[in-house]
RODO-378406 format. One record per residue (C-alpha): residue in three letters; x, y, z. Coordinates in steps of 0.001 Angstrom, whole numbers, plus 524288, in hexadecimal, padded with zeros to 5 digits. Layout:
BEGIN
SITE	aa	px	py	pz
SITE	ALA	X	Y	Z
...
***
This chain:
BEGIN
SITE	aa	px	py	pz
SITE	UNK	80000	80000	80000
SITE	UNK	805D5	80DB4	7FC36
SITE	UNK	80953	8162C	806BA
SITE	UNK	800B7	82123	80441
SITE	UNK	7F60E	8177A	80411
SITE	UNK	7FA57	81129	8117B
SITE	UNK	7FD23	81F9D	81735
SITE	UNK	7EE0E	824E7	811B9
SITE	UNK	7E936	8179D	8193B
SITE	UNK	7EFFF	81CAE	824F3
SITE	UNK	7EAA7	828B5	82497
SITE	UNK	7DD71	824FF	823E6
SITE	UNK	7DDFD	81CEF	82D51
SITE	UNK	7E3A4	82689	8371A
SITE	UNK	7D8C3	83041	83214
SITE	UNK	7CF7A	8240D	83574
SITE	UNK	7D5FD	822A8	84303
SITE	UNK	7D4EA	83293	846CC
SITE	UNK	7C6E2	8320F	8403A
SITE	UNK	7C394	82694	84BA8
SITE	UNK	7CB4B	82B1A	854CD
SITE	UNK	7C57C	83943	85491
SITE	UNK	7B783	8342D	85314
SITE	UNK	7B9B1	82A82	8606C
SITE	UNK	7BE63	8375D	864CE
SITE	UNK	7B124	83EB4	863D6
SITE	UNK	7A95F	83196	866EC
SITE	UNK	7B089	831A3	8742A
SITE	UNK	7B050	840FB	87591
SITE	UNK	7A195	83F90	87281
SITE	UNK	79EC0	8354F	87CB2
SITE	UNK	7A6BF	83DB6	88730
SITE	UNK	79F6D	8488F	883E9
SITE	UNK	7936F	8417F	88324
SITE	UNK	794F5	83B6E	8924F
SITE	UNK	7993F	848F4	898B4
SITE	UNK	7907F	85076	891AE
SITE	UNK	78378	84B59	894F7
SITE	UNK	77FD9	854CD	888EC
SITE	UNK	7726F	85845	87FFA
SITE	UNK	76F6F	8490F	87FFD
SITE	UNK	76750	849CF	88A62
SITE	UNK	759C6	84C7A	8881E
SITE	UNK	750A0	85397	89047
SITE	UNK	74A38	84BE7	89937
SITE	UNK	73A1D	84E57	89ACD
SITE	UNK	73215	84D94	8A653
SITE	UNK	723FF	84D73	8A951
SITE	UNK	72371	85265	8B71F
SITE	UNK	72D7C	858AC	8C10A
SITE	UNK	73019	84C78	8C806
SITE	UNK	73462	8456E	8BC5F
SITE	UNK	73C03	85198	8B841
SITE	UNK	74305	85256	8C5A0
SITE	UNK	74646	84313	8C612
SITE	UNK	74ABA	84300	8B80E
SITE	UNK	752F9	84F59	8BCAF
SITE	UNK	758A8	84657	8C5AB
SITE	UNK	75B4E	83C55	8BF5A
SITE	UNK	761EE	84154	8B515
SITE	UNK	76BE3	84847	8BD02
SITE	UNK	76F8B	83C4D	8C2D7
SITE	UNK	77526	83696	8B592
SITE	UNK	77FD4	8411C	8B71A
SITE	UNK	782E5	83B8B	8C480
SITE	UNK	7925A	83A54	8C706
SITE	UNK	7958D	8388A	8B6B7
SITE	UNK	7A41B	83964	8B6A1
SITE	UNK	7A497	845D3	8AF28
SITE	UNK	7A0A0	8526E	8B15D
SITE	UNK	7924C	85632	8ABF4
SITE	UNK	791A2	85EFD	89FBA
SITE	UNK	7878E	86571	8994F
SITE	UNK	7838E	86263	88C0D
SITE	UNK	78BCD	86E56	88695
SITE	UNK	79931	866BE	88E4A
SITE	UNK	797B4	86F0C	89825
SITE	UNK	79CF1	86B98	8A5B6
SITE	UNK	79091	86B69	8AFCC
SITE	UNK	78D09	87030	8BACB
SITE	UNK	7861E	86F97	8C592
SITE	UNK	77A11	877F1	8C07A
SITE	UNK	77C1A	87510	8B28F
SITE	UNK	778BC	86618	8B79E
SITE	UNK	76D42	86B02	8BB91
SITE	UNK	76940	87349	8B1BE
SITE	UNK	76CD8	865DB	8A844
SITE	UNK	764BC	85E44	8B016
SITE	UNK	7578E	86805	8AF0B
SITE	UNK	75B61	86871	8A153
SITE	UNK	7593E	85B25	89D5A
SITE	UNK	74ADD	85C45	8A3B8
SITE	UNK	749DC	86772	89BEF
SITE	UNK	7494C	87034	8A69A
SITE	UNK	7527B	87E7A	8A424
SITE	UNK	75903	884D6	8AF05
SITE	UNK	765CF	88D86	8B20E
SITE	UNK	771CC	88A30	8AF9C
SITE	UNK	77848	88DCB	8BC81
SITE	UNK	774F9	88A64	8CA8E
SITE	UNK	7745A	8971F	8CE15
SITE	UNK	76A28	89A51	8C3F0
SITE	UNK	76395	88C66	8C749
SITE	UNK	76491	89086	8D553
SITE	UNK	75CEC	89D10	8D1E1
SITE	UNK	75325	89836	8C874
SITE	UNK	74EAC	88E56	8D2CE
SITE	UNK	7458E	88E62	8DDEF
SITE	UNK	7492A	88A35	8E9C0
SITE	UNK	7426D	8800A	8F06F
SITE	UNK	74685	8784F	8FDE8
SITE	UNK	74C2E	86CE2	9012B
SITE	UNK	73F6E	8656C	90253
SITE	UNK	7391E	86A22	8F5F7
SITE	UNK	746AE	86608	8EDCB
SITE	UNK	743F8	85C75	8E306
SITE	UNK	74B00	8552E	8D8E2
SITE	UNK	74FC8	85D82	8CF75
SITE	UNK	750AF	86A37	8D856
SITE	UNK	75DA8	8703B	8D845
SITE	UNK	7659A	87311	8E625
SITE	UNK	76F03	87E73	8E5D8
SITE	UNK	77B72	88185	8EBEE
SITE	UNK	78530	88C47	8ED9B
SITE	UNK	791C2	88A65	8E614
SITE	UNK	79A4C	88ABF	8F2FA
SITE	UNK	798CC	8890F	8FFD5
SITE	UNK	796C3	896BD	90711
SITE	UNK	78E15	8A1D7	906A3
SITE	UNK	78BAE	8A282	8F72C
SITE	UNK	77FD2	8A6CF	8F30A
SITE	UNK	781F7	8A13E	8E6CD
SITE	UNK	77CB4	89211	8DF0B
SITE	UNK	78776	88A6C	8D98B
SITE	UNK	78461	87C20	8D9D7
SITE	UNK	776B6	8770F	8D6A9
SITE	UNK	771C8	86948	8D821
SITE	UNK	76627	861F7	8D5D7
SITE	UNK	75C77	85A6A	8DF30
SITE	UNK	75C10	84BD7	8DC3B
SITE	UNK	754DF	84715	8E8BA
SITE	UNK	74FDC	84CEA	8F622
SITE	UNK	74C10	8425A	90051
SITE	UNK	74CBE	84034	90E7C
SITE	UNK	75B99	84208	90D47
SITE	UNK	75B60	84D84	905EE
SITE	UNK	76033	85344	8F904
SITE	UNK	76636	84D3F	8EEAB
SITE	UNK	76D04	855B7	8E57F
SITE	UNK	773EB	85129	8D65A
SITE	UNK	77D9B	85C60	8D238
SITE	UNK	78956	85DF0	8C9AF
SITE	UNK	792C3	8600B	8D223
SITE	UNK	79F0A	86BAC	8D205
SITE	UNK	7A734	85D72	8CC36
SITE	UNK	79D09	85DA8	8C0C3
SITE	UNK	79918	84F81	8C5AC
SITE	UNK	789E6	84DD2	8C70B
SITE	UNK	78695	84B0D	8D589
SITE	UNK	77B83	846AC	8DDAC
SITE	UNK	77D64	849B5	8EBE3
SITE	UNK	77652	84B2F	8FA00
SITE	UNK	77343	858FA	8FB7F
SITE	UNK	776A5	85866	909C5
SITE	UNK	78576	85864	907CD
SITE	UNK	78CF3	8630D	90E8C
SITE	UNK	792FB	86874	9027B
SITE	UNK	7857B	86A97	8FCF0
SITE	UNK	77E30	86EAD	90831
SITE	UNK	788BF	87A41	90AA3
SITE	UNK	785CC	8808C	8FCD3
SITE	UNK	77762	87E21	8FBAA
SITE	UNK	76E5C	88973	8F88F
SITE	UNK	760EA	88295	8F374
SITE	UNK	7599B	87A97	8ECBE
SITE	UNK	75143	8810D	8E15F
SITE	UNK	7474E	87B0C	8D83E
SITE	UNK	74745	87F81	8C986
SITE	UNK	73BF6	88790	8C4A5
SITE	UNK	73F5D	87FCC	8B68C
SITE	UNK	73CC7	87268	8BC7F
SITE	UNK	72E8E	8773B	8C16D
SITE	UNK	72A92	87F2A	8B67A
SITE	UNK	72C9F	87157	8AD7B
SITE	UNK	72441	867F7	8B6AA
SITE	UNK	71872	871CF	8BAA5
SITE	UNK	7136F	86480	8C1A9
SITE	UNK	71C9B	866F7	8CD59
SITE	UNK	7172F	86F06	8D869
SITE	UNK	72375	874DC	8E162
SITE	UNK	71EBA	870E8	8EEB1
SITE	UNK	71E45	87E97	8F6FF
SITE	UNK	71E9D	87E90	90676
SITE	UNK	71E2D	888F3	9113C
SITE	UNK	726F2	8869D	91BDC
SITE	UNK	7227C	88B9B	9287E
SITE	UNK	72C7E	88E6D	934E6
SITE	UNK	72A08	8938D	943DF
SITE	UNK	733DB	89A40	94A9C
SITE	UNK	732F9	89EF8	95776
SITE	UNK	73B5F	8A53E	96195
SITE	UNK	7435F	89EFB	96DE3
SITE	UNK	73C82	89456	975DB
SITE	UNK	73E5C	88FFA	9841B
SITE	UNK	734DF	889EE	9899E
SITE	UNK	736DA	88BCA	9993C
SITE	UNK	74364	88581	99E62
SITE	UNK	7456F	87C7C	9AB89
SITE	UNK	751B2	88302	9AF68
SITE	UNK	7536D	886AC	9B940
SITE	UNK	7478B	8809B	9BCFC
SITE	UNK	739AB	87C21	9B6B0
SITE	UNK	733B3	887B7	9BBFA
SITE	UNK	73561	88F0C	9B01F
SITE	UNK	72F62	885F6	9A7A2
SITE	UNK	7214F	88A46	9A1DE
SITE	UNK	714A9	8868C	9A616
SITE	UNK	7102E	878F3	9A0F3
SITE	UNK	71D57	875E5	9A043
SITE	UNK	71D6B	87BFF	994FA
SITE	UNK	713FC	87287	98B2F
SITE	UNK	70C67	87E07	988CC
SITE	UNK	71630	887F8	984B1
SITE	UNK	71533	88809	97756
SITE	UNK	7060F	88614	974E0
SITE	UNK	70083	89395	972FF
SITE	UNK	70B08	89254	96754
SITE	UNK	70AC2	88421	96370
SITE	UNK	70196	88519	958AD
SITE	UNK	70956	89063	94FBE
SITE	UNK	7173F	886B9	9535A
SITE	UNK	71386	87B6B	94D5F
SITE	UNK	70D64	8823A	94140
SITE	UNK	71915	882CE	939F7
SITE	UNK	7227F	87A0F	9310A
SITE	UNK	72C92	87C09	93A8C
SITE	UNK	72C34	88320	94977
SITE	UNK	73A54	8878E	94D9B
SITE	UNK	73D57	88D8C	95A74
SITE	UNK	74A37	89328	963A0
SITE	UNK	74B44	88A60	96E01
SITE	UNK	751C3	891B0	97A65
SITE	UNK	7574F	88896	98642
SITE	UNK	7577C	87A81	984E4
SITE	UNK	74EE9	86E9C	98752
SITE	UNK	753C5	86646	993D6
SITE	UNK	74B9C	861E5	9A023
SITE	UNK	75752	85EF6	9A818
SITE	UNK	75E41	867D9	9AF48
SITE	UNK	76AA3	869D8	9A709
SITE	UNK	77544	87356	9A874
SITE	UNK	7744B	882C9	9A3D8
SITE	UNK	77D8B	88AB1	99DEA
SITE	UNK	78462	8930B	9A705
SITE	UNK	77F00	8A1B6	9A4C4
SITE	UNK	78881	8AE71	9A755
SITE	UNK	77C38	8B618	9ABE0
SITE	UNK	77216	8AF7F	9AD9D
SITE	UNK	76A98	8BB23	9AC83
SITE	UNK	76BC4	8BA14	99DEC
SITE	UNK	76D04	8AAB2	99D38
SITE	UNK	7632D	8A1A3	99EE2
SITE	UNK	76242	8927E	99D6F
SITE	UNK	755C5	88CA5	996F0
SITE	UNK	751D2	87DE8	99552
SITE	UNK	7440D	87738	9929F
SITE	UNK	73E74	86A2D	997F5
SITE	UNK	74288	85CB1	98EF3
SITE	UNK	732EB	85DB3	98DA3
SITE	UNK	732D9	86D03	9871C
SITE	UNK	737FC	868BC	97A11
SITE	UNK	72D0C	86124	97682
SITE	UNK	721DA	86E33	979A5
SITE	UNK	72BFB	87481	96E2D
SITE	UNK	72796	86943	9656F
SITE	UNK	71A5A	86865	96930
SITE	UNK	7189A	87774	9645B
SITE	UNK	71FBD	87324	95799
SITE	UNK	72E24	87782	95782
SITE	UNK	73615	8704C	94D79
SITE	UNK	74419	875E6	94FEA
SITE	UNK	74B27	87F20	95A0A
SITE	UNK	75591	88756	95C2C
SITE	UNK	75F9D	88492	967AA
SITE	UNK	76917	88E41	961BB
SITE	UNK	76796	89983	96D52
SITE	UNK	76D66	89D7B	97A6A
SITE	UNK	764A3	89332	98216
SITE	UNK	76782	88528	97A68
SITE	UNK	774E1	88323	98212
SITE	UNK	76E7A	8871D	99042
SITE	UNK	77014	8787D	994BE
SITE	UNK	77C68	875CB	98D68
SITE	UNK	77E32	867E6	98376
SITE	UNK	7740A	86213	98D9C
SITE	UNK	76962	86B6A	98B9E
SITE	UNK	76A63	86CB1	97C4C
SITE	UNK	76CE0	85D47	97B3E
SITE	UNK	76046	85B30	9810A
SITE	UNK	75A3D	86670	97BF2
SITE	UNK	75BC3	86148	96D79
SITE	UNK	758FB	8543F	9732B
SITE	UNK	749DC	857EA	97694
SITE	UNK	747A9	85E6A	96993
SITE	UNK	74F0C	852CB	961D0
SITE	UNK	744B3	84914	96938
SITE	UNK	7394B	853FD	963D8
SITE	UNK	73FF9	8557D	957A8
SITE	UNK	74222	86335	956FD
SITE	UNK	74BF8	868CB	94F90
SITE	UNK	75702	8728C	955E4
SITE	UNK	7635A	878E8	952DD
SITE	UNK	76BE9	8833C	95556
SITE	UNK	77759	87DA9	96053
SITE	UNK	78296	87859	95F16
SITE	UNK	77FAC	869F9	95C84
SITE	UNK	77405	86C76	9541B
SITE	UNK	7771F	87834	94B6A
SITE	UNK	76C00	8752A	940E6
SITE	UNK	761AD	86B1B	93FB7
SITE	UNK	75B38	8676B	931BA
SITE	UNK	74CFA	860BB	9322A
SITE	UNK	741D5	85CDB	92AAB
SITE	UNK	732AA	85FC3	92D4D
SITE	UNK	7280E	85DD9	92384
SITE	UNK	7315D	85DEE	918D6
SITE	UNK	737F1	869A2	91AC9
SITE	UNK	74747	8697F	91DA0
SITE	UNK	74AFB	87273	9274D
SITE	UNK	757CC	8773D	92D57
SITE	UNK	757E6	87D2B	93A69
SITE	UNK	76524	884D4	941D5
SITE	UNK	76678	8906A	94B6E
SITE	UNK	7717D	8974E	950C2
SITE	UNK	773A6	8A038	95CED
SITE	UNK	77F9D	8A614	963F1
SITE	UNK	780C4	89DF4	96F38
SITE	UNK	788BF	8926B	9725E
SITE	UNK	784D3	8865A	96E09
SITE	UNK	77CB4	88A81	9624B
SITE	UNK	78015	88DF4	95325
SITE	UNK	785CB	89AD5	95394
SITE	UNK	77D7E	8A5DC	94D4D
SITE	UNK	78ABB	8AD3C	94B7F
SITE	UNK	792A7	8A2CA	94237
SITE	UNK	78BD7	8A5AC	936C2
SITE	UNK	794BC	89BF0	92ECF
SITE	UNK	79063	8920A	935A4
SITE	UNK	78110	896E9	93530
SITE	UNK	783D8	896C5	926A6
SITE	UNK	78811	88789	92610
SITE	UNK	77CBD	88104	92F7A
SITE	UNK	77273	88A66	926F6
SITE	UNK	7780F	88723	91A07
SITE	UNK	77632	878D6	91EB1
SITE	UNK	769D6	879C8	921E5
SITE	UNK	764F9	88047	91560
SITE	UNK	76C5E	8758A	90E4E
SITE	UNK	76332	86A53	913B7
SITE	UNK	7568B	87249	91898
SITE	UNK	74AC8	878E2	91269
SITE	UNK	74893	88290	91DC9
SITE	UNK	75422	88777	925C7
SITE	UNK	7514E	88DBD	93238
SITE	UNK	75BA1	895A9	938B1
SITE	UNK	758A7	89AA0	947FD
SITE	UNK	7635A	8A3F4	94EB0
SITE	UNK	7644B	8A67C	95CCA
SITE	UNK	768CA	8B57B	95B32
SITE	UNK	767CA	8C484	95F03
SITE	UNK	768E7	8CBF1	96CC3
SITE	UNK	75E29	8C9D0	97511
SITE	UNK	7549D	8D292	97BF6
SITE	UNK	74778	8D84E	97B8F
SITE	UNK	74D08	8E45E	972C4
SITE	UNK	7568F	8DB9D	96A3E
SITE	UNK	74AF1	8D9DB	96100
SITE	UNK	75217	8E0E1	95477
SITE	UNK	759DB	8D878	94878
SITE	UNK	763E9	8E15C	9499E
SITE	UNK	76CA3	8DAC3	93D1F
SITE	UNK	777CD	8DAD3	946B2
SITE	UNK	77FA4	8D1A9	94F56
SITE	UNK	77649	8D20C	95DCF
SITE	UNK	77E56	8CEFC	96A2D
SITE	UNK	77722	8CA8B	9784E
SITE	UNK	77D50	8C8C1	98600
SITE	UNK	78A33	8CABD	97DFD
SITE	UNK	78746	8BF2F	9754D
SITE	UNK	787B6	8C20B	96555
SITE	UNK	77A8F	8BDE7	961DE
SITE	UNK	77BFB	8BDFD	9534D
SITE	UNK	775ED	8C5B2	948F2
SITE	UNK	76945	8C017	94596
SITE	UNK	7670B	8C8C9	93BDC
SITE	UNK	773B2	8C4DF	93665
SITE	UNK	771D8	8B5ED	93873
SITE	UNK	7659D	8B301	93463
SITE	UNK	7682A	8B7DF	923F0
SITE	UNK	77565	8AFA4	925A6
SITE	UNK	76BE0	8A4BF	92991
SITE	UNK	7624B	8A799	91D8F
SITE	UNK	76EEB	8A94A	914FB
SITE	UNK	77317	89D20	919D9
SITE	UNK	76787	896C4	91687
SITE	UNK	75C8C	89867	9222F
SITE	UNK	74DFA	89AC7	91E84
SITE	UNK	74A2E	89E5A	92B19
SITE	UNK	74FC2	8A661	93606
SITE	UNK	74A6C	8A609	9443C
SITE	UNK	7517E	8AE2F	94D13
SITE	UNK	7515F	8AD7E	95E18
SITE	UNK	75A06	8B396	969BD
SITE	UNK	753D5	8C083	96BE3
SITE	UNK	7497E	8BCC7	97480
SITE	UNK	7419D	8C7D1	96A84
SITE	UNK	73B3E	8C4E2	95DB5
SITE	UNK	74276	8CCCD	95240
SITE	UNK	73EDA	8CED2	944AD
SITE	UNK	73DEE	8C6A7	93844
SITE	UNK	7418E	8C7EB	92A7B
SITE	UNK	74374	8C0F3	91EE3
SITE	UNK	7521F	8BF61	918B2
SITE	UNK	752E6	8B9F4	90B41
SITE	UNK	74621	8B489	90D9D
SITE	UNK	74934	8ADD9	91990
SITE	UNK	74184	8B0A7	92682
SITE	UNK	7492C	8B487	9325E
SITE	UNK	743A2	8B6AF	94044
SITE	UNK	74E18	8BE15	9478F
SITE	UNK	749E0	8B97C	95486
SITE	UNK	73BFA	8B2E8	958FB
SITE	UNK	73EB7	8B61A	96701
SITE	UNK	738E0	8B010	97405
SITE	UNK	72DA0	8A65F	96F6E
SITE	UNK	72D5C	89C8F	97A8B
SITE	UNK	73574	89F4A	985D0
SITE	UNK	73025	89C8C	99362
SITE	UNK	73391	8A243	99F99
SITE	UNK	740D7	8A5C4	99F28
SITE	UNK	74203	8B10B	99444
SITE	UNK	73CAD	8BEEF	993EC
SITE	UNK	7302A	8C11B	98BBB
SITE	UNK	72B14	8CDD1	98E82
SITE	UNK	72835	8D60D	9821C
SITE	UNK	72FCF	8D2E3	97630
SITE	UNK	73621	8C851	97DD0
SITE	UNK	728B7	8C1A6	97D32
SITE	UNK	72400	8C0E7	9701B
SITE	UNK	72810	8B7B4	96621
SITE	UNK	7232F	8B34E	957E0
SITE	UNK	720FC	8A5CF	95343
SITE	UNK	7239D	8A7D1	944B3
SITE	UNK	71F9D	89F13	93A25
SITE	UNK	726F0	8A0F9	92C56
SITE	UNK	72406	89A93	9205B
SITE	UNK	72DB8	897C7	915E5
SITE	UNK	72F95	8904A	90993
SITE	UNK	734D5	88404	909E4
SITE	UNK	741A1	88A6B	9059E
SITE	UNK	740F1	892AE	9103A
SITE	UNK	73CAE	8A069	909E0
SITE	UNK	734BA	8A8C8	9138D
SITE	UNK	724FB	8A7BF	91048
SITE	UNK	71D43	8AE4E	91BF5
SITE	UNK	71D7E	8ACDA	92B65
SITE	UNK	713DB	8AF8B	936AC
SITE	UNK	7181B	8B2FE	94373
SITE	UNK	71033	8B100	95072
SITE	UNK	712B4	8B9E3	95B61
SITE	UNK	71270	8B273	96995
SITE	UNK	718B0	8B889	9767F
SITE	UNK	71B52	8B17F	98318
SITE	UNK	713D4	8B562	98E77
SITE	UNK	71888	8B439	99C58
SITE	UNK	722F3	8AA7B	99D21
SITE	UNK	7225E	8A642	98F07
SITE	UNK	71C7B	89EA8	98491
SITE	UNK	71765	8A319	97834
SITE	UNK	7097A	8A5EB	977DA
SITE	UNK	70361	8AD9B	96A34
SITE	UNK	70307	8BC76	968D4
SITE	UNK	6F7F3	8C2AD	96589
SITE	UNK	6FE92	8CEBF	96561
SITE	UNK	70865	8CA17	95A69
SITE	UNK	713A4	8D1D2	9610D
SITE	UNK	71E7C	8C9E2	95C4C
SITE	UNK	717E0	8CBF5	9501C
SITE	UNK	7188D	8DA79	95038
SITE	UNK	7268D	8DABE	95516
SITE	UNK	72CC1	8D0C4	94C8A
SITE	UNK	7260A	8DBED	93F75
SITE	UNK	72AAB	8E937	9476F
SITE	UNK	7385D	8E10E	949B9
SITE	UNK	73829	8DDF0	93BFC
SITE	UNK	734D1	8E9FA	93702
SITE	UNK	740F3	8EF54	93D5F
SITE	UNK	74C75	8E56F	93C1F
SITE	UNK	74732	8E347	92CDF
SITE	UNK	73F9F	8EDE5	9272E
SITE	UNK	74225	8EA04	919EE
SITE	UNK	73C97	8DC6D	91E29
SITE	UNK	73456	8D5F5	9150B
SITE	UNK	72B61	8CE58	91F89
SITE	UNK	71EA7	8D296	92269
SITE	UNK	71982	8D159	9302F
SITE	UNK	70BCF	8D196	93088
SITE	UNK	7052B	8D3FA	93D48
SITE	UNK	6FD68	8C712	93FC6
SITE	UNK	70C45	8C119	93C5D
SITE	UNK	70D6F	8BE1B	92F2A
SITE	UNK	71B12	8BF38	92912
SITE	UNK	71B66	8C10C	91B9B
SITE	UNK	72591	8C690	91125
SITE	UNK	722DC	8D3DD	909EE
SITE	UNK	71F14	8D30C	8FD5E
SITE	UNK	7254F	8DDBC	8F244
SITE	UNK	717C4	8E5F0	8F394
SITE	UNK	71849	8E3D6	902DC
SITE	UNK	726C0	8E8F1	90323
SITE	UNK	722F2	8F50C	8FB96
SITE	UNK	71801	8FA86	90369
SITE	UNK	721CE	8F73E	91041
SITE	UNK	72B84	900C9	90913
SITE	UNK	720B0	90AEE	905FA
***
């Protein structure tokens, strides 16, 4: 065979070769492509109602679970954590933003009970005070154990995980439903629920030291009756517990004057007349919860373990989370006195409120703070001081609470009732002074009258209306009803003062409810 002939051969050949070798090339380069990038191959998926959307939702994120490759877009781009999301909706044909943060404001928020498959949770981007939405997953499950969450993760691995770990919990914000998903299945109806709370003021109920002769009438079974019914009327009854529950004798704290220090404790027998009128959780965080030392609070948490009320607010029990009629709530309170969560450490305020919000539908925040006395009924905005004790800034304390992540702010320690107000639509009662408090404190004129108020809020926590009932304890003490509404007409002229750009409305029978635009205008004319 002639050279040239063998050569051309050769040459073809080799053309042959780089012809098979470049089109194995793209065959492999296709199939790469073709397994990380998921790509326009996927059809939209159709559903007939908004369970079968949410499920389908669900289950189609968890094909992208752990893939050994980074999840891309059908463009090749590299995803993220919203842009899973957004994938996701897209496939059910559903359009939303492209970013969390714009997911995180196009959505509604909803609470922890209400969260369904296919809602989205959203977090901050670090951990700290930012404001601002930089991770988003999405809700795969909610049972008895909580929230399950499937996200892409800051590796770019698809994850499903237990919302309760404490790298999520620090950086969660909320959990929001998209408008998009309801406005394509018109046959779901969002549940809605009103959340009703009581808060009242401090309670002692008559103490047997230094003997039983200060106890109340009845021993006591009667002392909250004239009351009982407007108690147990709500979701959820909180109170300040002062002094501690213990029949025996114990031992007292040792007081510098004893003019100014006093030593309280109830009968075993007492806690059970503050479930009987329908308290559900207490504060101990105040000046009286350590007056029997470790003996006196051990048993005092004791007696309302065996009741099942909740507490919080010393040293061994700084926050309590609970369940009631479906609602998640998260309790905590703080006061300046040994033994009990410090009002003053903010930082750490910040991390047991964050915590709560993280795993609770309604966070309650109580404070033990401000100077007492019959005149010290003024917010003043500033840090209050008592017997030479810094007694916070409740002002101050309670919007770092609601910043933090409270929806509702009772205040105590005055003796006084104060004003209320709203903050970032949050309700805060800056102190509900002396509602049941038998024999040993002073209750002449303002030291007398106390409100029971009821506030409603949304199941996320956003301030509806209130009511408050005016009481005052005659004689020794008890609450009885008002007829005069006095607390009533203090708690508006106290409001009117500390807040005048307030934008409650306290109505004279004791209605609380929040100006309207119109409502605010004639105020200002």
């Amino acid at each position: 065979m002639p050279k040239s002939t063998i050569s051309k051969n050769r040459f073809t050949l080799y053309k042959k070769g780089i012809l098979a070798g470049s089109l194995l090339l793209v065959l492999v380069l296709f199939a790469v492509v073709w397994y990380v990038f998921p790509g326009k191959a996927e059809a939209t998926i159709s559903a007939k109602t908004y369970e079968d959307a949410t499920r389908s939702m669900v289950d189609t994120s968890r094909k992208y679970l752990e893939q050994p490759r980074k999840f891309r877009s059908s463009h090749g781009d590299a995803m993220d954590c919203s842009g899973f999301v957004q994938h996701i909706y897209s496939l059910h044909g559903i359009k939303i933003p492209r970013t969390a943060s714009l997911q995180g404001a196009n959505s509604r928020q909803i609470s922890f009970s209400e969260a369904l498959p296919g809602d989205l949770i959203f977090f901050s981007a670090t951990t700290g005070n930012s404001d601002a939405i930089g991770h988003v997953g999405m809700v795969v499950e909610n049972d008895a154990n909580g929230l399950h969450m499937i996200h892409c993760s800051s590796r770019g691995i698809v994850e499903e995980d237990y919302f309760k770990s404490a790298h999520h919990l620090g950086r969660f914000k909320f959990i929001g439903r998209m408008p998009q998903l309801e406005a394509k299945y018109p046959d779901f109806v969002a549940p809605t629920r009103t959340i009703s709370v009581i808060g009242v003021g401090d309670i002692m109920m008559g103490t047997n030291y230094p003997s039983s002769r200060t106890l109340p009438p009845n021993d006591g079974s009667d002392l909250f009756m004239p009351v009982k019914h407007i108690l147990s009327s709500a979701d959820l009854t909180f109170g300040n517990l002062e002094g501690v529950i213990l029949t025996g004798k114990g031992t007292p704290k040792r007081c510098v004057n004893p003019a100014t220090c006093f030593a309280f404790k109830s009968p075993d027998h007492y806690a059970g007349y503050l479930s009987d009128a329908g308290f559900d959780v207490l504060s101990l965080a105040n000046n009286h919860s350590g007056d029997f030392g470790a003996a006196g609070r051990r048993n005092t948490v004791a007696k309302l373990d065996e009741l099942g009320i909740k507490y919080a607010g010393i040293d061994e029990y700084p926050s309590v989370t609970f369940q009631k009629d479906g609602i998640r709530y998260g309790f905590c309170a703080f006061a300046p006195n040994n033994g009990t969560i410090q009002i003053n450490d903010y930082d750490g305020a910040r991390r047991i409120i964050r915590g709560l919000k993280a795993k609770s539908d309604i966070v309650i925040v109580s404070f033990h703070g401000g100077a007492e006395g019959s005149w010290r009924t003024r917010v003043t905005g500033k840090t209050e001081h008592y017997l030479g004790e810094n007694r916070g800034n409740p002002k101050e304390f309670a919007y770092m609470a609601i910043d933090a992540g409270a929806d509702i702010v009772f205040g105590h320690g005055p003796h006084v009732t104060r004003a209320i107000d709203l903050y970032k639509d949050r309700f805060i009662a800056y102190s509900l002074g002396n509602f049941c408090t038998y024999g040993s404190f002073t209750l002449s004129g303002n030291l007398g009258i106390a409100p029971i108020i009821k506030v409603n809020v949304s199941s996320t926590g956003q301030f509806i209306d209130a009511h408050i009932t005016a009481t005052r304890q005659p004689g020794k003490g008890g609450p009885v009803l008002d007829a005069n509404n006095t607390v009533i007409k203090e708690i508006g002229r106290l409001t009117k003062l500390d807040f005048p750009n307030s934008k409650l409305i306290i109505s004279e029978d004791g209605s609380v409810s929040r100006k309207t635009d119109t409502t605010a205008a004639k105020t200002k004319q």
